[in-house]
Backbone bond lengths (Angstrom), bond angles and torsions (degrees), N, CA, C in turn:
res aa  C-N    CA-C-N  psi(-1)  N-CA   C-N-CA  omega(-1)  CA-C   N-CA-C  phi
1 X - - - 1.457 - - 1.528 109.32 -
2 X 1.294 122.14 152.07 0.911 130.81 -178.08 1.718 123.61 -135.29
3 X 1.961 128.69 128.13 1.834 97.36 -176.91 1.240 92.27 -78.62
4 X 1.471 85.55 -173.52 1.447 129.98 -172.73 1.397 114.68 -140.54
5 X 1.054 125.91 143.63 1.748 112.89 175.47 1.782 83.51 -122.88
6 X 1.369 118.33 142.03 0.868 113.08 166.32 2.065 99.35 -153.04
7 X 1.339 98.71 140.04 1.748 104.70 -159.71 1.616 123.45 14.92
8 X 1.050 99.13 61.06 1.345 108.32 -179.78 1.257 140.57 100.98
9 X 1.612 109.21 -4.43 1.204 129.08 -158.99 1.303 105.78 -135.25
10 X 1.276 124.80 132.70 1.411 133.00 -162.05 1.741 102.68 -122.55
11 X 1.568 87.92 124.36 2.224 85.43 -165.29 1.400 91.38 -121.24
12 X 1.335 117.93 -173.11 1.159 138.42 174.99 1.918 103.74 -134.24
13 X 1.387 112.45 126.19 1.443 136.32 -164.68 1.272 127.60 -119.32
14 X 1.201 141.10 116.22 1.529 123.87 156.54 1.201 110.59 -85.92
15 X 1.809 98.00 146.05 1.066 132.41 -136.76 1.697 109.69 -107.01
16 X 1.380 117.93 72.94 1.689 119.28 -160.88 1.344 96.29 -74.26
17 X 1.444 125.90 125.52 1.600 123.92 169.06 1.640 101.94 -141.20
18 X 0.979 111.87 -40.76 1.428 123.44 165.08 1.787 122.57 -33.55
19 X 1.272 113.39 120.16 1.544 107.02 150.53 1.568 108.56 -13.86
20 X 1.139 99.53 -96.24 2.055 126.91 177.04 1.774 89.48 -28.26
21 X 1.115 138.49 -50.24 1.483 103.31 -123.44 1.945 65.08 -110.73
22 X 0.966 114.01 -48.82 2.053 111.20 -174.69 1.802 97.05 -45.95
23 X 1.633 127.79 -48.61 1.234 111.39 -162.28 1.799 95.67 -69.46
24 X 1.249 135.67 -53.95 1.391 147.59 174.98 1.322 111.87 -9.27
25 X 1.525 101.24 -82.20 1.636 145.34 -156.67 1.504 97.89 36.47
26 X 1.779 132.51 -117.24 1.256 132.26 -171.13 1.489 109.90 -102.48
27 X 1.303 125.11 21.59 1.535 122.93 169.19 1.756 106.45 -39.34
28 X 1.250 95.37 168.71 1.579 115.11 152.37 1.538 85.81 72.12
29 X 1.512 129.38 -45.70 1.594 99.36 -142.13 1.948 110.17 -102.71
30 X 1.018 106.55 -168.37 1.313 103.99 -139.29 1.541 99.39 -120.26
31 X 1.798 127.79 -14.74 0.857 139.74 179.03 1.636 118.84 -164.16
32 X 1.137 102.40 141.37 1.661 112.54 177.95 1.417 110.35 -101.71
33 X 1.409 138.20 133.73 1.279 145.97 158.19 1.453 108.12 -49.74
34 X 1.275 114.27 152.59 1.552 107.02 -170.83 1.648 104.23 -92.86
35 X 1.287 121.87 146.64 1.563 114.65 155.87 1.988 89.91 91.24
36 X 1.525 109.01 3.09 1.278 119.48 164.78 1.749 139.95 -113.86
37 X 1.417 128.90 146.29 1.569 99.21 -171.97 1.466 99.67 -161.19
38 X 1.155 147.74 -132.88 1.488 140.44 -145.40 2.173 83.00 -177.81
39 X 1.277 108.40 146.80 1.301 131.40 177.72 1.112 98.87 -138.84
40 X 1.921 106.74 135.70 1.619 89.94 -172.96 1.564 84.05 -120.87
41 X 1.190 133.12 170.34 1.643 139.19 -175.75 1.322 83.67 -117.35
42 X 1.527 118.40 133.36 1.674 114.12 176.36 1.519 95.88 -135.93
43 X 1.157 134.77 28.14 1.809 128.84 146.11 1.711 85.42 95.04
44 X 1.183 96.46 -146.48 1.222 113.92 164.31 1.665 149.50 -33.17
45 X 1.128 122.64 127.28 1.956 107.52 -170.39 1.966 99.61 -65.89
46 X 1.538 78.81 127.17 1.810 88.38 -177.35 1.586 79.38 -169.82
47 X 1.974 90.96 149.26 1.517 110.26 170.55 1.556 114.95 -53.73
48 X 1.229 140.59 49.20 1.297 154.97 -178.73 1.873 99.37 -34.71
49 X 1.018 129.24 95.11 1.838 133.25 164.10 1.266 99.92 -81.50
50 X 1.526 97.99 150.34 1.327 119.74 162.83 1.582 115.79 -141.95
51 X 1.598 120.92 169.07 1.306 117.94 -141.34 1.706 87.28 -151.69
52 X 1.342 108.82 127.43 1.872 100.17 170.56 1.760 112.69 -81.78
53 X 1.038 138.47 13.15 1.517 135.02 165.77 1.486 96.79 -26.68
54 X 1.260 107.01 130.42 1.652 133.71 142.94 2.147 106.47 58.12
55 X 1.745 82.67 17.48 1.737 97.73 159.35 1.336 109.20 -107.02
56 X 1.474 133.72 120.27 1.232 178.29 109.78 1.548 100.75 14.62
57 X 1.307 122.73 -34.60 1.865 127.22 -161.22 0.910 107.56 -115.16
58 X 1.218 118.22 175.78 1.683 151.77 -173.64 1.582 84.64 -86.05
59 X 1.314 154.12 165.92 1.527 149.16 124.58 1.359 105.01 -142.29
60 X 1.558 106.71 148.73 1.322 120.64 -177.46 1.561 94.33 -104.23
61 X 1.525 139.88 145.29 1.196 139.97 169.70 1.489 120.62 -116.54
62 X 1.460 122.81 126.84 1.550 115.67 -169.32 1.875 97.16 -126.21
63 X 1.915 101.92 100.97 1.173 102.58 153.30 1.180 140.99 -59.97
64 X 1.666 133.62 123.65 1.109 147.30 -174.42 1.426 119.41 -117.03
65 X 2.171 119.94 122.12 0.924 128.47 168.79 1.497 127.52 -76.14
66 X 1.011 114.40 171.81 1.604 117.92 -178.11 1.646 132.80 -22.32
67 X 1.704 86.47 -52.29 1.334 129.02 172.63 1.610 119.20 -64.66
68 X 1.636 120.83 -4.31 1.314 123.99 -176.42 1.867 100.15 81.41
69 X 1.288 116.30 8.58 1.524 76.43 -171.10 1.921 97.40 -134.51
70 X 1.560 101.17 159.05 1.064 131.27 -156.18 1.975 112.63 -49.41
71 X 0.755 143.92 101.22 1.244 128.42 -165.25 1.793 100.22 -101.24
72 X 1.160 103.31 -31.91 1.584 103.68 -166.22 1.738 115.24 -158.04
73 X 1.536 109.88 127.16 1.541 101.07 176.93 1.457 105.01 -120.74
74 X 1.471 118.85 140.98 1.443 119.61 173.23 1.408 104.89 -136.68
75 X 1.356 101.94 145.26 1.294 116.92 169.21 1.606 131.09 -90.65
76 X 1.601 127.00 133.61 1.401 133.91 -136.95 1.406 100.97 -119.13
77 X 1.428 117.11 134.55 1.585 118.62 174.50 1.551 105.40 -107.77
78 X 1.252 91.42 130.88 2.007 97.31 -164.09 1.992 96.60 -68.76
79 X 1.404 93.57 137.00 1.808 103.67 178.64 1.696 99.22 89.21
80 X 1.151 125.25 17.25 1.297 92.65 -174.47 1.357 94.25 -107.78
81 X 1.499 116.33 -177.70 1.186 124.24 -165.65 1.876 99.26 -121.98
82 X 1.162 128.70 -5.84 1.294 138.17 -170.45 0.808 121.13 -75.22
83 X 1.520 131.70 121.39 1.480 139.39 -168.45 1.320 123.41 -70.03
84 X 1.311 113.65 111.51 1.715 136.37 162.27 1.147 118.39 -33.53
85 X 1.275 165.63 -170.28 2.061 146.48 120.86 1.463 89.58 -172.07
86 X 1.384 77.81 132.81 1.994 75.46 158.53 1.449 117.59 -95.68
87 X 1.121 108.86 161.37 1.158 109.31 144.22 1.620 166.84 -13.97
88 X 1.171 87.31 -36.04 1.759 114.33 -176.30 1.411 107.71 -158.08
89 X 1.291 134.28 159.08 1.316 130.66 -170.78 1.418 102.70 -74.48
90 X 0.969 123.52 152.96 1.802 138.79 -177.21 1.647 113.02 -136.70
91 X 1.199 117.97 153.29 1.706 131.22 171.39 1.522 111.94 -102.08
92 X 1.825 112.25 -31.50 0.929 110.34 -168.91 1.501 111.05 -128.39
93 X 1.895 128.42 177.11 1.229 107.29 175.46 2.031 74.67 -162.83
94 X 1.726 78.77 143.39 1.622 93.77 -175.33 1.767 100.45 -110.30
95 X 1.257 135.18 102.99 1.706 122.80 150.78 1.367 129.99 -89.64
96 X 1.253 109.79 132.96 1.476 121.70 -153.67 1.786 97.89 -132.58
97 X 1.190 111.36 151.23 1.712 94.18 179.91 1.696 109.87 -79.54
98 X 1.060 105.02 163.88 1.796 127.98 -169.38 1.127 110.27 -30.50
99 X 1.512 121.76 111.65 1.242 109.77 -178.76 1.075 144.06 116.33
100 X 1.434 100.17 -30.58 1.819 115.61 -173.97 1.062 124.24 -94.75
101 X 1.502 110.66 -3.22 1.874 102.70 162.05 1.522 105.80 -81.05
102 X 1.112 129.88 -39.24 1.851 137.04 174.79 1.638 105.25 -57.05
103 X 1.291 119.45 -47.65 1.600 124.95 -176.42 2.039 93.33 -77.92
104 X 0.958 134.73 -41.15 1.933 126.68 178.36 1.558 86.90 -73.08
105 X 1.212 154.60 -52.39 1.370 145.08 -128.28 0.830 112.41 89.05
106 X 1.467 149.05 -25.36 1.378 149.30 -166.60 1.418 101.34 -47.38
107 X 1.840 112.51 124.74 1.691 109.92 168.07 1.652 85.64 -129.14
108 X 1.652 99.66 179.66 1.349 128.22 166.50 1.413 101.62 -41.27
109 X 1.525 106.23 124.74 1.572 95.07 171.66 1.641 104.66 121.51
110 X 1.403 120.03 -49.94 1.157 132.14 150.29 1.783 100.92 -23.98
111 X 2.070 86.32 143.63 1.959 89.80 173.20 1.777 78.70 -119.85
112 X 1.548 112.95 157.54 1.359 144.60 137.71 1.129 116.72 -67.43
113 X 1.008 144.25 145.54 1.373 136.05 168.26 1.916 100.59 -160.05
114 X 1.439 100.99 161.66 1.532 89.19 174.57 1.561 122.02 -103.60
């Protein structure tokens, strides 16, 4: 795990960088700790999608550009198969359970940083 400070709020994260751990991310499980979430490292800035298949939760998702900062947040319906995208190309992507960038304040515009 790794923190994160993100608008004000300082979390604790696992840290997806891996083949294994990016195809994974929060499948299978059945509950998220609160004030906790998954960072995925995605290489390069590219429209990076994501898809809720065979994730179990509610998740809120906060795309991140080069620069650490927030370009786009969407909210995730567990089982679905429907494509995520941000906005603008991103390196990084923060999931947090449902909700919790709107409940911290965190909007677009917000930086991550570690």
């Amino acid at each position: 795990t790794i923190t994160l400070h993100v608008g004000g709020h300082t979390i604790r994260v696992e840290h997806a960088a891996t083949p294994e751990t990016l195809r994974e991310g929060l499948m299978h499980r059945t509950a998220l700790a609160a004030d906790t979430g998954m960072l995925f490292e995605l290489g390069e800035p590219d429209i990076h999608c994501f898809w809720m298949k065979n994730t179990l939760i509610p998740l809120s998702i906060a795309f991140i550009d080069r620069d650490g900062r927030i370009v786009d947040i969407q909210d995730m319906r567990p089982q679905s198969l429907d494509p995520h995208c941000p906005t603008a190309p991103i390196t990084r992507a923060l999931e947090m359970n449902l909700g919790w960038f709107a409940r911290a304040g965190v909007r677009t515009g917000a930086h991550v940083t570690r």
